[in-house]
C-alpha positions as CSV (number, residue, x, y, z in Angstrom):
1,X,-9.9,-6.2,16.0
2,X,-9.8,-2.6,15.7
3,X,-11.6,-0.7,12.8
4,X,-8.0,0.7,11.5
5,X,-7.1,-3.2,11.2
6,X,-9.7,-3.8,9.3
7,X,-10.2,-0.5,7.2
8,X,-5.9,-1.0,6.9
9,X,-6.3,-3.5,4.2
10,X,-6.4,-2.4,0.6
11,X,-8.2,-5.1,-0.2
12,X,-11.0,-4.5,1.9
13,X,-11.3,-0.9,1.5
14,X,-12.2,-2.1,-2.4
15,X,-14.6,-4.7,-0.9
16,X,-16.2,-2.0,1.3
17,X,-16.3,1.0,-2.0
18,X,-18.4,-1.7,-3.6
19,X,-20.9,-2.2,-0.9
20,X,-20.8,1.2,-0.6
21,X,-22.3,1.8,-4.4
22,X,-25.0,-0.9,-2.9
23,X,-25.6,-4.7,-1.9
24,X,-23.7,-7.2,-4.1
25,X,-23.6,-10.4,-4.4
26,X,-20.5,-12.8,-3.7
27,X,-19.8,-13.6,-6.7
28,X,-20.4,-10.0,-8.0
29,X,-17.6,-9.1,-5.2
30,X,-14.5,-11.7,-6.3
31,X,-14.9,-11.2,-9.8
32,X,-14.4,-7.5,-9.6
33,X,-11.9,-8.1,-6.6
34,X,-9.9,-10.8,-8.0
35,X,-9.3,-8.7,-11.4
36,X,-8.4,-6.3,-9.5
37,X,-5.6,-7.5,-7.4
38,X,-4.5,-11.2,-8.8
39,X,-6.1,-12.7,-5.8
40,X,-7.4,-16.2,-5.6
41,X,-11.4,-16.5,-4.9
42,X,-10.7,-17.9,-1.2
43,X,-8.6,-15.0,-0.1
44,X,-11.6,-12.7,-1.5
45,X,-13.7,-15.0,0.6
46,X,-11.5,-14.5,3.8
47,X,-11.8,-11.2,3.3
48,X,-15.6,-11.1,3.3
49,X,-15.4,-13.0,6.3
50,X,-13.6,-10.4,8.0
51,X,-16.0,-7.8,7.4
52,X,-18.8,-9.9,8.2
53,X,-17.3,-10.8,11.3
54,X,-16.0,-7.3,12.4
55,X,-19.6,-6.1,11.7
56,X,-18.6,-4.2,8.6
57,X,-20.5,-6.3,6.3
58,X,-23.9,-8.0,6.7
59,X,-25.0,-10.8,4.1
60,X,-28.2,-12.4,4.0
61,X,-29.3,-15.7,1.3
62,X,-30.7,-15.2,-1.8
63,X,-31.4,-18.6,-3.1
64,X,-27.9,-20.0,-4.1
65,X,-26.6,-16.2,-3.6
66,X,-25.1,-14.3,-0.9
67,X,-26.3,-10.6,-1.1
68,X,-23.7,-8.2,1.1
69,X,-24.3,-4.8,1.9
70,X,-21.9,-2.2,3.9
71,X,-23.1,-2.4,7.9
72,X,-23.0,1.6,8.5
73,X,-22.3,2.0,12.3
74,X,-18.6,0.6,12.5
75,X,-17.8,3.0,9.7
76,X,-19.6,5.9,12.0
77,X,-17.4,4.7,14.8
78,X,-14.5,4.9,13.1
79,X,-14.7,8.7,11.5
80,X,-16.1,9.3,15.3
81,X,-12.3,8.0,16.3
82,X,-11.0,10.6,13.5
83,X,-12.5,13.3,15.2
84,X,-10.1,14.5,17.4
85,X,-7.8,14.8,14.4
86,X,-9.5,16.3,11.7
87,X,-8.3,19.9,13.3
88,X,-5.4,18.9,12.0
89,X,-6.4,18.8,8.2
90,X,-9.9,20.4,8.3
91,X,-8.5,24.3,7.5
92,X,-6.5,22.8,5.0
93,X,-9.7,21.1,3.2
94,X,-11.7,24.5,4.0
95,X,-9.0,26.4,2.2
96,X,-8.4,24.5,-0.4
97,X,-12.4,24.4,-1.3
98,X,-12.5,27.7,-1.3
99,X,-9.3,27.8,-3.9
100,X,-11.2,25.6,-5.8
101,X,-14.3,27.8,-5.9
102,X,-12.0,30.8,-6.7
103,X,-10.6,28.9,-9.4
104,X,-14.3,27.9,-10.6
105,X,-15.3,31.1,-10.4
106,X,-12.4,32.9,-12.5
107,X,-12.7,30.4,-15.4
108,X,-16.3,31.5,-15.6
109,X,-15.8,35.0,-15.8
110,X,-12.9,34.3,-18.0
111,X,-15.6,31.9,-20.4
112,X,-17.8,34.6,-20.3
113,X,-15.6,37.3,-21.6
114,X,-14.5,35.2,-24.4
115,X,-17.9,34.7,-25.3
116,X,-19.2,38.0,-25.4
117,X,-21.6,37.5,-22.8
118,X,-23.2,39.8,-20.4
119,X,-20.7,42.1,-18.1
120,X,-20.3,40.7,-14.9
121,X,-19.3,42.4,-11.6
122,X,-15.7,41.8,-9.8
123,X,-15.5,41.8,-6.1
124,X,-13.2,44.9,-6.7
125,X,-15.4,47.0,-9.2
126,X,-19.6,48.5,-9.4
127,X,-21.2,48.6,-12.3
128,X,-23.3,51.8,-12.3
129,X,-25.4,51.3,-15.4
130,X,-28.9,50.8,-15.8
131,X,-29.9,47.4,-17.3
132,X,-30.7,47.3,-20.7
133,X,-34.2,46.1,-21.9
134,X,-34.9,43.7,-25.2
């Protein structure tokens, strides 16, 4: 099965978020999963199965508990498949984080003009004076 088969399920993209937070248990897992989406505590267990089987999932014994955790190299595989696509998106994300820092950036200024704090220097203007000492 292909890691887009697997990763393709809403289901278990929620199963693998939680590993992803840290090793669970399986009970842990179909509580929060079964709340989630109405689904019956076999079908969260088929699930599991999948992921354990794929290789997305290990699970080792705990006494009566079944501890999973997220298996990391099918995941690495997969964003290695994504690769030759991300120059489709990756300006897009570059630009928009730097809008974002622009954005960050002019709310501070703004904050601290409103407040009465210190001056500040804009990309577009020098301040020539000398600090000031308390």
């Amino acid at each position: 099965m292909h890691a887009l088969d697997i990763l393709g399920d809403p289901v278990r993209r929620r199963i693998l978020e939680l590993l992803a937070e840290g090793e669970r248990s399986a009970g842990e897992i179909g509580e929060q999963v079964q709340r989630e989406f109405g689904i019956s505590q076999p079908a969260v267990s088929q699930h599991l199965r999948v992921l354990r089987e794929s290789g997305f999932a290990t699970v080792r014994p705990e006494g009566a508990r079944r501890l999973y955790a997220i298996a990391p190299e099918p995941l690495e595989n997969a964003a290695a498949w994504f690769d030759p696509f991300r120059r489709f998106w990756q300006p897009r994300l570059d630009a928009l984080g730097t809008e974002l820092a622009r954005g960050r950036r002019t709310r501070r200024l703004a904050e601290q003009d409103t407040a009465g704090d210190t001056p500040h220097l804009d990309t577009d203007e020098t301040d020539t004076t000398e600090p000031q000492e308390d």
